[in-house]
C-alpha positions in Angstrom: 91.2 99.9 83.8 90.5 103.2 86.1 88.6 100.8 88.6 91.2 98.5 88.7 94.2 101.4 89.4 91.8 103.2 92.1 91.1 100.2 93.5 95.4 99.3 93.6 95.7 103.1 94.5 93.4 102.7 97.8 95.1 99.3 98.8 98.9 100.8 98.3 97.4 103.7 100.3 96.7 102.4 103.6 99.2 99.8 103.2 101.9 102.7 102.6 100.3 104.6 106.5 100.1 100.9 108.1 103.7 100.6 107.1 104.9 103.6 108.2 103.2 103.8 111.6 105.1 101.0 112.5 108.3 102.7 111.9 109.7 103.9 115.2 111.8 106.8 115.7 114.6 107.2 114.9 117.3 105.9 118.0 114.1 103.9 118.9 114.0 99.9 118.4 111.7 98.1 116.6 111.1 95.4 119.8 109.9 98.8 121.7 107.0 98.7 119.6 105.9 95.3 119.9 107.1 95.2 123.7 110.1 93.3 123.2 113.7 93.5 124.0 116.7 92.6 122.2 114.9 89.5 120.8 112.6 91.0 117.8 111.0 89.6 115.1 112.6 90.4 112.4 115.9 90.1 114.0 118.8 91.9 115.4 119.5 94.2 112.1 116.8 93.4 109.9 114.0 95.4 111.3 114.4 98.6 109.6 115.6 97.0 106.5 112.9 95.2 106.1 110.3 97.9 106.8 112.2 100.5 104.8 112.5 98.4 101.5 108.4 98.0 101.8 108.1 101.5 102.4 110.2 102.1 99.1 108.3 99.7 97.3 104.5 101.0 98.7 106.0 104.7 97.8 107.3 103.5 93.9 103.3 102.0 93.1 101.7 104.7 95.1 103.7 107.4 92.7 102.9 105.2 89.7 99.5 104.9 90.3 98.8 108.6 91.2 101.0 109.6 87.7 97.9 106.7 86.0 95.1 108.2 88.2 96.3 111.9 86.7 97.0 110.8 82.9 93.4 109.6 83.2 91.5 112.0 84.5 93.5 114.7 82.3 92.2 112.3 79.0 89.1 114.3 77.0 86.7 112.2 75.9 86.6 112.2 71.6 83.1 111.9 71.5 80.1 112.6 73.4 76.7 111.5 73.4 75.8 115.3 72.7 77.7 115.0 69.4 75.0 113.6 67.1 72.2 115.9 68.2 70.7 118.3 66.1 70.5 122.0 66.9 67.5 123.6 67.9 66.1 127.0 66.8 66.0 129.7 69.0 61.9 130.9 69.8 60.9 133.8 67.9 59.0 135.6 70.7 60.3 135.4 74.2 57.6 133.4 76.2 54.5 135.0 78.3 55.2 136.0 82.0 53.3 133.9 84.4 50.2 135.1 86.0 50.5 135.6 90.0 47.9 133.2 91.8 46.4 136.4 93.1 45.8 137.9 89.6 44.4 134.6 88.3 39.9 134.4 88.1 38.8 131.9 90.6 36.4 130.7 88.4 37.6 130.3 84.1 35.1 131.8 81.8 33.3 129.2 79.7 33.5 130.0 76.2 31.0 132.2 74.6 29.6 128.9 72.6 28.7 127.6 75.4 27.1 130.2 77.8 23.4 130.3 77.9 21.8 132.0 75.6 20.1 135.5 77.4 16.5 136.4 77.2 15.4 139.3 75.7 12.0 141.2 75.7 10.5 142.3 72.8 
């Protein structure tokens, strides 16, 4: 339903500036802007009536679908996915600083299990 009234909003949108670029001035004709004279196309009178009742009408959806496009995005969700999960227990100890790379033995230590065993005189 959102997708559907975004996708409405967007059409009404540059529909609504197409329409109202090709509004002239006012005093202005509309056969100026198509390079006409007194012949036009949408006739003698009906040129402004025309685009100013599909102004009105791009304007009405364009308010109704900004008023649906706000009520929606103002809706909480009820539930979230983060709703069923359990809590976790805070650590006990806070955890061991890292070691720099410059304090850290080039070599590890092998355990003491496994060093060779050292020779001793008797």
């Amino acid at each position: 339903m959102i997708i559907a009234v975004t996708i409405l909003h967007v059409i009404v949108s540059i529909g609504l500036i197409l329409v109202v670029l090709l509004q002239t001035g006012k005093g202005a004709e509309i056969g100026a802007v198509f390079g006409g004279s007194s012949s036009t196309i949408f006739g003698s009178s009906g040129a402004g009536n025309f685009l100013t009742r599909l102004t009105t009408g791009m304007a009405i959806v364009f308010m109704i679908t900004s008023l649906a496009l706000g009520y929606f995005a103002g809706r909480k969700p009820t539930a979230t996915i983060f709703d069923n999960r359990a809590p976790v227990a805070a650590p006990s100890a806070p955890p061991a600083a890292p070691v720099p790379q410059s304090a850290a033995p080039a070599v590890p230590a092998a355990p003491e299990s496994q060093q060779p065993a050292k020779a001793t005189n008797p």
